[in-house]
N, C-alpha and C positions, 0 to 999 in steps of 0.2 A: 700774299699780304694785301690787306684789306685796306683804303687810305684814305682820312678823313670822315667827319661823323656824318656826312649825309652819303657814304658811301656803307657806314654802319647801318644805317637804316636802310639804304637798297638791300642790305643784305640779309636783315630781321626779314624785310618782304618774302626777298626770292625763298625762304627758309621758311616760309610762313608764320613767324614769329611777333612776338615784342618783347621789352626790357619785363615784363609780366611775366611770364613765361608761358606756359602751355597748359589748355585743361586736358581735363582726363579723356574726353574723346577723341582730341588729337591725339594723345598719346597714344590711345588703344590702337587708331588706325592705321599710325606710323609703326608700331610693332610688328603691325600685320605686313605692313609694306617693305618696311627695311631690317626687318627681322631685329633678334638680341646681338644687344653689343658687346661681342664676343669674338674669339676667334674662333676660325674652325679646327677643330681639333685632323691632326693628321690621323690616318686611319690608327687604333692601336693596336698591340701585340699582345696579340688573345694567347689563350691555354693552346690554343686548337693551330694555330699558327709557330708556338713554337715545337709543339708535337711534330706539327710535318718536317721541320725543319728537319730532325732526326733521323728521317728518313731518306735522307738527299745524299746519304751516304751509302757508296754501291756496295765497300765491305755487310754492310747488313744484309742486303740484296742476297748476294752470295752466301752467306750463310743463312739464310732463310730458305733456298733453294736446295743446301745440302743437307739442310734438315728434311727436307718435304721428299726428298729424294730417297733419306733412309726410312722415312714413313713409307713410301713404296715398295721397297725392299724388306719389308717389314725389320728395320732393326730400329726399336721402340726406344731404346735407350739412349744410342746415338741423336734418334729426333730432339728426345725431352731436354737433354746435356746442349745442346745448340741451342733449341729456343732458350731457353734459363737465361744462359748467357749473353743472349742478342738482346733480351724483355730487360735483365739490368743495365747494358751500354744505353739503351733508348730511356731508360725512365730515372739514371743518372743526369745524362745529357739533358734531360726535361726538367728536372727540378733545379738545374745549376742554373742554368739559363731564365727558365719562368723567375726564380728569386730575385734576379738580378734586374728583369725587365722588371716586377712589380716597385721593386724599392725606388725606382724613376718616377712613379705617377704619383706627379705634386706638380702638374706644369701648368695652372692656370691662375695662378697668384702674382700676375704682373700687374695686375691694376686692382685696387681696393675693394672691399666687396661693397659699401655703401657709397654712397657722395651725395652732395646736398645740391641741391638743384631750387630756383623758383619756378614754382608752378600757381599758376592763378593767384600771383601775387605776394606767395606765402614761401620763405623758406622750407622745404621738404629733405628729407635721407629719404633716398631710396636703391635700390638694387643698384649695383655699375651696370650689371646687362640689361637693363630697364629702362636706359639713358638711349634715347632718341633725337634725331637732327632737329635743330628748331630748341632743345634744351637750354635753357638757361643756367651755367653751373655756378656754385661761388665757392672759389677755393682758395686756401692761403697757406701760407706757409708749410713746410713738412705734407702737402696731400699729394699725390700723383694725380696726373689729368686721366680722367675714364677715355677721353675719346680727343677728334682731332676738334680742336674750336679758335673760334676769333675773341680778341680781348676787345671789349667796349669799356671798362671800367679797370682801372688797375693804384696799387700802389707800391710805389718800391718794388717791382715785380722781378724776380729773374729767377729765372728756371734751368736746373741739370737738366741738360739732355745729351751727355754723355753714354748713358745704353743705346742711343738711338743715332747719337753721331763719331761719339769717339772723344769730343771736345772734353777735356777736365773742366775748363772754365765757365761757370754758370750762365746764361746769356741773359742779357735785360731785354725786357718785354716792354712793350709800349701797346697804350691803345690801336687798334687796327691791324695788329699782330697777330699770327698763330701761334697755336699751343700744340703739341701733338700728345697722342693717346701715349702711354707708358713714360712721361718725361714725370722731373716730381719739381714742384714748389720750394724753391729754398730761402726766399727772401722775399716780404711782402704780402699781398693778396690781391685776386682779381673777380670780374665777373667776366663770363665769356657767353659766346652763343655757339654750340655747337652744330659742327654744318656737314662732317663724317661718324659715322661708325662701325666697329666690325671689322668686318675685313677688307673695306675701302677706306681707312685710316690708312697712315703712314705706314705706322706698327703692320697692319694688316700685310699691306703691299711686301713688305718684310716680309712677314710669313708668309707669304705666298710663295716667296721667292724658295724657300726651303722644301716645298712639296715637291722633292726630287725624288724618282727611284732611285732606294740604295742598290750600291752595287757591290759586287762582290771583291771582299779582302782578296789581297796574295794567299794565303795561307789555307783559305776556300777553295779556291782555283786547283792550287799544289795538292790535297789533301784529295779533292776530288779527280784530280790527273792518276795520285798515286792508285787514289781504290779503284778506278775504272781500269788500269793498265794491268792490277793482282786476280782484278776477277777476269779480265781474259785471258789472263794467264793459267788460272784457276781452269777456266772453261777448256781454251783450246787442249792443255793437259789430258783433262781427264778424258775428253772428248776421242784424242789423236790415241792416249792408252785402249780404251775402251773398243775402239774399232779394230786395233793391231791385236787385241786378245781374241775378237770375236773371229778373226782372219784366222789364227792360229788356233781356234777351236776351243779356247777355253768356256768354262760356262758364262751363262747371261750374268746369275746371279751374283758369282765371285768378280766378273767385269765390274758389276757393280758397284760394288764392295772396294775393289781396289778404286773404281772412278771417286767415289767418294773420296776416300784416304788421299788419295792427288788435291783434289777439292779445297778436302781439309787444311791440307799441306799446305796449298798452296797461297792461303790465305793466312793474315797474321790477324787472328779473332781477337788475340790481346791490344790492339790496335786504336781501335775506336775507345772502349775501355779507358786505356791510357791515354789516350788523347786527351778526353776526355777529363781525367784527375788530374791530368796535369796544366789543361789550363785553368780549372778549376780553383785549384792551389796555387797557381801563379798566380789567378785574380784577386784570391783572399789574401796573399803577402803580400800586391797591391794596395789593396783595400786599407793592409794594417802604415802603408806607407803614405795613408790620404789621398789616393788615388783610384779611383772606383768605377771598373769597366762595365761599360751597360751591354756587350755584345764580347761573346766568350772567346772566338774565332778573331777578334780583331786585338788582343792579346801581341800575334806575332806582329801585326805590321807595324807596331809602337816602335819594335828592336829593329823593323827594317828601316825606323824613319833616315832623309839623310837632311829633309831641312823642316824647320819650323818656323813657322810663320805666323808673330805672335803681337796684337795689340799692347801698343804701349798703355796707358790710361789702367791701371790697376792689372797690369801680369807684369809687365815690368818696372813699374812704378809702383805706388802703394796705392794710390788715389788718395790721396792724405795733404793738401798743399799742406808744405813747413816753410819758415822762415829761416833763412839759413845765414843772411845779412841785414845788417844795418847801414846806412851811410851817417853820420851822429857827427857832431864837432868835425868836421873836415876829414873825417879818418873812417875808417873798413873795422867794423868787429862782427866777426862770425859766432855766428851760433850755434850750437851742435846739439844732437839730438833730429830725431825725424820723426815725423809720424803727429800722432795729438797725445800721446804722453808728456806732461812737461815738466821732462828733465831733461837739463843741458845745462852748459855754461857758456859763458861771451866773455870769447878768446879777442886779442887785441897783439895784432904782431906775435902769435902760439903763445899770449901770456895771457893769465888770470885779467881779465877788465878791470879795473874797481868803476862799478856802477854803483855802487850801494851810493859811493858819495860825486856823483858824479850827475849835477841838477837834469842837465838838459836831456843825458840818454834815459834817466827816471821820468822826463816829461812825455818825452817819444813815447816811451811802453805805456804811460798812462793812457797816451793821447789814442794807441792802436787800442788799449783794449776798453775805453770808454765808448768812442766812437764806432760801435759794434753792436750789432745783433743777434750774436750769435750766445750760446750757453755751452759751458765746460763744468759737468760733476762726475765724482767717484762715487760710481755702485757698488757693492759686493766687489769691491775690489779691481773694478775696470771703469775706463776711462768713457763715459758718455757724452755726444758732442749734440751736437744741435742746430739747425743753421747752415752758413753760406760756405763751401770751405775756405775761402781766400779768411772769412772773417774767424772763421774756427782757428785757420793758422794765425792772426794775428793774436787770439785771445791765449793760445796757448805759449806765442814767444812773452809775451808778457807774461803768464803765467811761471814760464822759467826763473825767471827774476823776482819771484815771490811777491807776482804782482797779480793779485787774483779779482779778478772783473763784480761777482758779488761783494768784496769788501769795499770795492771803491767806489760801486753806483748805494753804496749805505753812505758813505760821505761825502760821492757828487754825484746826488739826484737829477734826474736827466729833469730837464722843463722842455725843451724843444726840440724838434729832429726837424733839419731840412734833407729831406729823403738823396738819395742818390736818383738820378735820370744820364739818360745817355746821350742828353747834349750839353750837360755839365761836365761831365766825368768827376762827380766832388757828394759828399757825404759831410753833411756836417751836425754836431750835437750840441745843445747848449745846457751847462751843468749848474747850478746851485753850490758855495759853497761857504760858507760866515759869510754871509749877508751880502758877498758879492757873486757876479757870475764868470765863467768859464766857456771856450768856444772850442771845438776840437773837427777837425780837417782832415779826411783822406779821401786819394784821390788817384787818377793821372800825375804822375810830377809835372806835366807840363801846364793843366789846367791849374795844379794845386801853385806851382810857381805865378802864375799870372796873377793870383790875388792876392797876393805875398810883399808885402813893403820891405822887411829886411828878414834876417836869417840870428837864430839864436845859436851862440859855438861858446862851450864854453861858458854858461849862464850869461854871458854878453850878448846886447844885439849890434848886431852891425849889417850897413845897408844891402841892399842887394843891387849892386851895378851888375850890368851887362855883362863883363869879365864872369862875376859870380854866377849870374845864372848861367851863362856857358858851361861855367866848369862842371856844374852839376846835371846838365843835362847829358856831356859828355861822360858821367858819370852812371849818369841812368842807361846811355847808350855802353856802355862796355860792360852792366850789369845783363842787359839784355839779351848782348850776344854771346852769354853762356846761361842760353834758357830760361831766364830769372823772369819773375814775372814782378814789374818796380809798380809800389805805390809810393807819392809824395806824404809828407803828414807836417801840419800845418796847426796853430793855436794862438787865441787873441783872447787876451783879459778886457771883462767888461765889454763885451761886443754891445755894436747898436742893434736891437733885438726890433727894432721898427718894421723890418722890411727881411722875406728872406736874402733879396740880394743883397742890405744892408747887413746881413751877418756877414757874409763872404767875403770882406772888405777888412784892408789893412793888417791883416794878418802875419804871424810871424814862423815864419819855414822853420820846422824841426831835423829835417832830414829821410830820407827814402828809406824802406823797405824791401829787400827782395824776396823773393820766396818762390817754392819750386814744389813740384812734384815729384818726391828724391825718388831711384831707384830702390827696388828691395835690397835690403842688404845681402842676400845671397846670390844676386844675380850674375856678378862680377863672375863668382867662381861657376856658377854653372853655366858660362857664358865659355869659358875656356873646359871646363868639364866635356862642353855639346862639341867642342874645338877640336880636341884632342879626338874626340870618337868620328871625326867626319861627318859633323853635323853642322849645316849653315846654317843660322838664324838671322828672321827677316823680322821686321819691325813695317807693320803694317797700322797705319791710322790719322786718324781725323784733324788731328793738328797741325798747326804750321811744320813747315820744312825745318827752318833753324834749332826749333827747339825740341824736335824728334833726333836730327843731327845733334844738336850738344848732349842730349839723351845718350843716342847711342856712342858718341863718342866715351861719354863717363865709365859707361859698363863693356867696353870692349866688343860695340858691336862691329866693330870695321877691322877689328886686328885678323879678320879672316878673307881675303881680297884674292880677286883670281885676275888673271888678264883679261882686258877686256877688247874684243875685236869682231868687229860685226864681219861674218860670212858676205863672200866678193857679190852673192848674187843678190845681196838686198839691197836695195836703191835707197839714198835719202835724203830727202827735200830739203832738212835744215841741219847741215851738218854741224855746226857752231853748240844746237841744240844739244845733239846727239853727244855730243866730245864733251858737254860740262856734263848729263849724265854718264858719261861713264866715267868718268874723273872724281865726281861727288859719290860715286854708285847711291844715288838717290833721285829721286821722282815723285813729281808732285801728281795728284790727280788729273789737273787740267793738263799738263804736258803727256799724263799716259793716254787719256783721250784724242791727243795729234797724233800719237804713234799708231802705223800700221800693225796687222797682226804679224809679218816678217818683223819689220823693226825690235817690235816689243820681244817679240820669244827670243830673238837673236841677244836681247839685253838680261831680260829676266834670272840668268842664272847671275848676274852681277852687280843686282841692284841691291841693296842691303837696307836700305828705306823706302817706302813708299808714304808722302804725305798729303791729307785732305783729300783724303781718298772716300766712295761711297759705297755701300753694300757692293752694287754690281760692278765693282773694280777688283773689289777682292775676289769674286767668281774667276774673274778674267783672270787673274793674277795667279790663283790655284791653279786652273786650268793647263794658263803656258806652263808652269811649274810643272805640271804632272805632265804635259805633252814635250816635257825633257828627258822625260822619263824619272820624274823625282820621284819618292815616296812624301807627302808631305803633310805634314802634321799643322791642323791650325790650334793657335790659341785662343780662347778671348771669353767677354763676359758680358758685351749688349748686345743687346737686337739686333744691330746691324752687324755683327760678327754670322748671326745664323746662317744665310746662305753659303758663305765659304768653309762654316764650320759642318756644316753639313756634305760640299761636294769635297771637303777635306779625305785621302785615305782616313786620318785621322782628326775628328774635332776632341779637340779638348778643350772644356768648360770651366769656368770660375764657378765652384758650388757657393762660394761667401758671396760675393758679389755678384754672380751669373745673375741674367735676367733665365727665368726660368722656359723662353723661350731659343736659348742659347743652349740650356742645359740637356732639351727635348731634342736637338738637332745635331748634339755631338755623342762623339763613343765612349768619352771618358772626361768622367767628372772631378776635378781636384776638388776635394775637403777642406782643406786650407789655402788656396787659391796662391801654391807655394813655387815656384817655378822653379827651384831643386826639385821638387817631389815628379818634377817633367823628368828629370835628368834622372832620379833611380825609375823612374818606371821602364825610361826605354832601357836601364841596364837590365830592369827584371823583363823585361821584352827579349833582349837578345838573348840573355839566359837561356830564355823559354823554346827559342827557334833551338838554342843548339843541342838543347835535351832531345827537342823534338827528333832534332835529328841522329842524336843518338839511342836512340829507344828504337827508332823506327830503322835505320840501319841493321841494329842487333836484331829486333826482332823481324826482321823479311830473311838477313842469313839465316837465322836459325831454321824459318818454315825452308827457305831453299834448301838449306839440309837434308830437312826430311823428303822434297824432291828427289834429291840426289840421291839419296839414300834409297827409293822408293823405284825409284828408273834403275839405279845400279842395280838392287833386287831384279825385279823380273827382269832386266834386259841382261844377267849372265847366268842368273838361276832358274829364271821361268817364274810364270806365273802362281805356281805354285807355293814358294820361296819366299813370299810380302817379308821383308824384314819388319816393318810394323804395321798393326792394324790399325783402321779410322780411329776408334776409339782411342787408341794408345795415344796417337795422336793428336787428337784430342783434347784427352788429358796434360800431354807435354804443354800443348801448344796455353792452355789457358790455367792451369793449375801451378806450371812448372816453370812460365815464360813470363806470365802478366805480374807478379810482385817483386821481381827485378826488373825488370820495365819500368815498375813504376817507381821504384827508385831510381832508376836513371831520368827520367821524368822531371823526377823531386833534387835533381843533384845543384847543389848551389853553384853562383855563380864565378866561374872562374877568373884567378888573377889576372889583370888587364884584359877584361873583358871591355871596357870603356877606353882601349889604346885601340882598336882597330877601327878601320871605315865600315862603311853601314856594309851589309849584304845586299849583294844582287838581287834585288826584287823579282828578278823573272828567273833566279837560277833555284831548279826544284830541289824537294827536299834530299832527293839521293842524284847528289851530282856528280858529276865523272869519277872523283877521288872515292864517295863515300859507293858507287856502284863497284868499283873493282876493290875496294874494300870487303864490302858486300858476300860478291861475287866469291873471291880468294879464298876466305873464311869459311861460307859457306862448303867449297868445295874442299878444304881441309878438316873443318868437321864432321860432313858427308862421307868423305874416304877414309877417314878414321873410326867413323861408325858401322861403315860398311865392314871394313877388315874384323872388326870384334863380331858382326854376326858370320863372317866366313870361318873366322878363327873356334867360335864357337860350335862348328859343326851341326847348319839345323839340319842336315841329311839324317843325324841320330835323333837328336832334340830339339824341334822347330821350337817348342814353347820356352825352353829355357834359353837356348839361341836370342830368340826374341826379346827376355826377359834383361838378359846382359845388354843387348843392344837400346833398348828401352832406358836401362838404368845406367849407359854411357852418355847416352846422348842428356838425359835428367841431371846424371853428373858435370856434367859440363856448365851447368848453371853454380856449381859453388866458385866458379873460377874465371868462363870467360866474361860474364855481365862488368867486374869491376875491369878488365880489360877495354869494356868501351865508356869508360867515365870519360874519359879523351880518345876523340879519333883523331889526336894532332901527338899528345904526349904519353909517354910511359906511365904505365901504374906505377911502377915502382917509384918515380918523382912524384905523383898525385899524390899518393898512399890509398890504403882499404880502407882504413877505420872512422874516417869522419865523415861520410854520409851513415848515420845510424839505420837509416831504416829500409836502404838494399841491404845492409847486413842482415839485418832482420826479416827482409824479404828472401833471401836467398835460406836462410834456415827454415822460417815457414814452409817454403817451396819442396825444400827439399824432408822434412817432416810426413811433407802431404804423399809426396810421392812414397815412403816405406811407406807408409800406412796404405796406399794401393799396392803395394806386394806383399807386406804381412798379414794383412784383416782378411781371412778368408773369404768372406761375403764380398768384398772389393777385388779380390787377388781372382777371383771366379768371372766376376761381372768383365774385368780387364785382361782376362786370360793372360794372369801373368804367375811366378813362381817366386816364394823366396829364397832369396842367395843369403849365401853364407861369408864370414867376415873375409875368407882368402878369396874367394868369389869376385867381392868388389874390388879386392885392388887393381884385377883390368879394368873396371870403368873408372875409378877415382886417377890410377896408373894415366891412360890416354887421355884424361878431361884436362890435368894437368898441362902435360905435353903440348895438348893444346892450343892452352891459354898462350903461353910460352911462343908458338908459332902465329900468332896472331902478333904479338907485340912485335915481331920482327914483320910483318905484312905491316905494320901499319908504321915502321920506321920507312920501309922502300914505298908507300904510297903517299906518303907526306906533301913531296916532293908534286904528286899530282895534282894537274890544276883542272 
């Protein structure tokens, strides 16, 4: 802050300036020196960037090697069949993602493209990144500041800066004041001198703060544990086969052959693939739920969140002040409705008010929505506001009352404004009406009391002693301490119009105002929604303590409370401190700044507000959160949300109101800035882990199968014996495995899915239960495959041997896939028939496959044979059975933890 006007002109100097502004060779040279006034863009996410990404998966790796391998062996077909398959996973995975990152770039609409600046004396519009230190801007009402400046000239000034602090409440600006770049003008107009730009603005400094390396989700980590641990397993396989055949004398080239088939096996090709469409289709069902992920992989960690940490000022509030009381004739009438729609009614004791005939609360509404600057009109059908919000809410509670601000300044023409300033705290208007005048007062109630002779109740005046103004100030104070934000409103017929502070004189008190920034109305339930699922929400922001507290008291943010007891070995200086937060579970800025880093993290899982808090609090604050080990999701919608919204596992952005600096630095963007649409996404999040995990389950038993099946082969029949070939294999694994996968994938989500605590963030995707699930299956469908090629006798008939065991193990897809719709419950309670499209994938599949035993040209290329309708009742026979022994494996592993 800047003080005094001859400290306004030290400042025009050091800037090189005057009230003139700047000629064009300044300008040009300062261009050159402090470059455009801009932000720097963080690097973006090129074509080429997300291509590599695709690559970071070692299942490709591995099959890219067991292709090049049957290229050496010259088996051409086996090559072409794997790469095909590996070139769709990759260029799937690329256009899901590239679409998803393109649809984000729109991030540099935080500040105007034009602004009017003096230059050599002359009002100009020129470019915002064109504006240089030493600029002379003049802005008023409704413009955003381009950059950071000082006010030398103002009127009625006061500026949101809400994106940049958290604040709802507009601030007044005086000469010798800053402005900062991204805040916007809501009341009044000013001249300023600009003295930053770019990215040495406030704004800037913000962004700076966001140029973090991302780091990698859970679900990254997991996904790249699973494929590095299959391709060793893959390797060491075929490796440890390959050398025990070459010991026992078989050939080079059938070793090979079989190392492949292991290879193959041992990998689940289907894998990537499905991953792949299934978060794809999780994003898009997102998408259709106003929820819109910028990053495919970060899908699961939405379902692992366990808290959220979420700006009050527009996620849990509307950012809309309403009036929601009056204080009128000595008495309390609530008003209902929220928002800048106005409709409501004024309740008195839950009864209908009669205001219609009731002089003095008709004076009140006239007096708030005369005394205003603000505009209310209906467009196409929506509510268009205009202006300060405090004045937006007064113009719309009057507007309730069918009191509409355009009919009334048609029959009391304003003649005079005495502005608001903030060592008045008072606003006052003088109106014209038959030939006499009118005065109208809002204000502070205590300033607006002080020029106040007596109080109107009741179309009466009566004086105001001392008693009276107590009681009303008493009044202001109990309106206060449930978050109300009180203005007085005051009126005097025929004012002395001589002097402004002769208008402000003798006036007669109408009664107070309160008004709030109500919660969303869905917040309540999704407040106990996040409850139920084991999820803690935190209320992180800019505003006072008490009115973040009456906040969250109203929407149930404390009804979730843990003990609170600090560990024996952290020391602390002010215990008195310590013991009211943990007893408020709330913390103000300046008190987290005394706290050490033991202190704070020992508290942090039990603080449930944090207020007047600054960008780099909220880093801190995620931080101890995550070094709890939390998964933790931030909310929010300004500037200063981006850095936490960025070291967030997850940011989530307000897309209506985001600053589009907020929207650049989180994963997931809300559509309708709807904080239910939080609460289904992490249910379509946890959905999504648990497909994941059962697809990925079913499909690794299945490739262990064919392990099993492949080891049981040569190690009791010899090398000779392969109950399947690579190819066979193959084809099972991606023709016969991948579209019941990807209905398990696509499987909706199940009932009380939002009753359980979050998932262990660090427990992988096949954990103990789902390994020896796995594991069981696997070697129950393995020894039942095997027994169909002993049973089949390939010592007479390898190929038809082959062919049975081929079309046991293919069978097995019409029966055991809907056995892992739940690795916790029975098919027979789930049922088959309402995921549509495993049904449909398991007929396809299994289509595909006759058609590789009947089409001669296919039945040749696959060295397989057709069977006959008594033929398949042994595979259709043991696929059954199967299924059947699974669902009993998976009532005895339930129990496994």
């Amino acid at each position: 802050m800047v003080e005094g006007s001859d400290q306004i002109e030290e400042l025009f100097t050091n800037v090189g300036s005057s009230r003139q502004g700047l000629n064009e060779d300044q300008v040009r040279e300062r261009l050159e020196k402090y470059g455009l006034n801009q932000l720097e863009e963080t690097k973006k996410t090129t074509a080429g960037d997300v291509l590599v990404r695709q690559f970071k998966n070692f299942i490709i790796w591995v099959l890219v090697a067991a292709a090049l391998l049957s290229l050496l062996v010259d088996e051409i077909i086996n090559f072409w069949v794997i790469m095909a398959i590996t070139s769709v996973v990759i260029v799937l995975g690329f256009f899901q993602e590239f679409r998803a990152e393109k649809a984000m770039e729109s991030l540099q609409s935080i500040v105007q493209p034009e602004t009017t600046v003096i230059r050599e004396g002359k009002p100009r519009k020129v470019k915002t990144g064109e504006i240089v230190p030493g600029d002379v801007l003049v802005l008023e009402s409704g413009n955003k500041v381009p950059a950071d400046a000082v006010v030398f000239e103002s009127v009625a000034l006061r500026v949101d800066e809400s994106s940049l602090t958290g604040e709802s409440h507009p601030i007044g600006k005086n000469e010798s004041e800053e402005i900062f770049a991204g805040t916007q003008l809501v009341h009044g107009k000013c001249m300023a001198v600009v003295v930053t730009t770019g990215m040495d603005t406030r704004l800037g400094l913000i962004a700076g703060l966001i140029q973090i390396e991302e780091e990698e989700t859970p679900l990254q980590k997991k996904i790249a544990n699973l494929s590095r641990n299959l391709a060793i397993l893959a390797l060491v396989a075929s490796v440890v086969t390959f050398f025990l055949g070459l010991v026992k004398g078989a050939p080079v080239e059938d070793m090979f052959l079989i190392a492949i088939a292991l290879a193959v096996a041992a990998v689940p090709e289907g894998l990537p693939l499905t991953m792949t469409l299934t978060l794809a289709f999780g994003m898009r069902r997102m998408a259709h739920h106003n929820a819109i992920i910028r990053k495919m992989l970060a899908v699961e960690t939405l379902g692992s969140t366990d808290v959220i940490c979420t700006d009050k000022t527009g996620t849990l509030t509307r950012n809309e002040m309403t009036v929601e009381k009056i204080f009128v004739n000595e008495n309390i009438i609530d008003i209902t409705g929220s928002g800048y729609t106005p409709k409501g009614e004024f309740l008195e004791n839950d009864q209908q008010a009669a205001i219609k005939s009731d002089t003095t609360t008709l004076r009140l509404l006239k007096a708030i929505s005369l005394c205003n600057n603000s505009s209310l009109e209906k467009r196409n059908d929506k509510w268009n506001v205009v202006g300060d919000p405090t004045e937006i809410a007064l113009t719309v509670a009057a507007a309730k009352a069918d009191i509409w601000k355009d009919d009334l300044e048609d029959v009391y023409p304003r003649i005079e404004e005495v502005v608001f300033t903030s060592e008045r705290k008072l606003m006052t208007t003088v109106h014209e009406s038959n030939g006499k005048t009118i005065s109208f007062t809002k204000g502070a109630p205590e300033n607006v009391l002080e020029v106040c002779d007596d109080m109107e109740v009741n179309d009466k005046l009566i004086e105001l002693n001392a008693e009276m103004r107590r009681s009303i100030m008493k009044k202001n104070l109990d309106l206060a301490s449930s978050a109300y934000r009180i203005l007085g409103v005051a009126y005097r017929k025929n004012p002395d119009t001589s002097s402004e502070e002769a208008i402000e004189e003798h006036m007669t008190f109408l009664g107070l105002v309160a008004m709030i920034d109500p919660p969303r109305e869905e917040v309540k339930e999704a407040m106990v929604t996040s409850y139920n699922a084991g999820i803690r929400v935190v209320m992180i922001t800019g505003d006072n303590q008490e009115t973040a507290k009456a906040i969250g008291n109203g929407i149930g943010l404390f009804d979730y409370k843990t003990e609170c007891a600090l560990p024996e070995h952290v020391e602390v200086e002010d215990e008195e401190k310590i013991m009211r937060i943990m007893e408020d579970c709330a913390v103000t800025g300046q008190e987290l700044d005394e706290l050490d880093d033991d202190e704070f993290e020992a508290l942090a899982d039990h603080i449930n507000v944090y207020a007047r808090t600054r960008p780099e609090q909220k880093l801190r604050i995620v931080k101890a959160l995550q070094k709890q080990g939390h998964i933790v999701a931030m909310t929010g919608d300004g500037v200063n949300d981006a850095p936490a919204l960025k070291k967030a596992d997850i940011g989530i952005a307000m897309g209506i109101k985001g600053t589009d600096v907020a929207k650049e630095s989180s994963v997931m963007v809300l559509q309708d800035d709807n904080f239910a649409s939080i609460v289904e996404a992490v249910k379509r999040g946890r959905a999504i882990y648990e497909n994941i995990e059962k697809f990925t389950t079913y499909l690794i038993s299945r490739n262990f199968t064919e392990i099993i099946l492949i080891l049981l082969g040569i190690t009791l029949l010899g090398f000779e014996l392969i109950p399947l070939l690579a190819l066979q294999i193959l084809f099972i694994n991606m023709f016969s495995e991948i579209m019941p996968s990807i209905g398990l994938g696509l499987d909706p989500p199940e009932e009380g899915i939002m009753d359980r605590d979050p998932r262990d963030p660090r427990e992988s995707i096949l954990n103990k239960r789902n390994r020896v699930l796995m594991l069981s299956n696997a070697a129950v469908m393995g020894f039942a495959s095997f027994m169909v090629f002993v049973y089949s006798d390939p010592y007479e008939n390898l190929q038809l041997a082959r062919t049975l065991t081929f079309a046991t193990v293919v069978s097995m897809i019409l029966f055991v896939p809907f056995a892992f719709r739940s690795l916790d419950r029975s098919i027979f309670s789930i049922g088959f028939f309402d995921n549509k499209l495993m049904i449909a994938g398991v007929i396809v599949s299994f289509l595909l496959t006759l058609s590789a035993m009947y089409i001669p040209v296919l039945s040749e290329i696959f060295e397989l044979v057709p069977l006959t309708l008594q033929q398949w009742l042994l595979p259709f026979g043991v696929a059954f059975l199967t299924m059947l022994v699974i669902e009993l494996i998976k009532t005895v592993t339930k129990s496994v933890k």
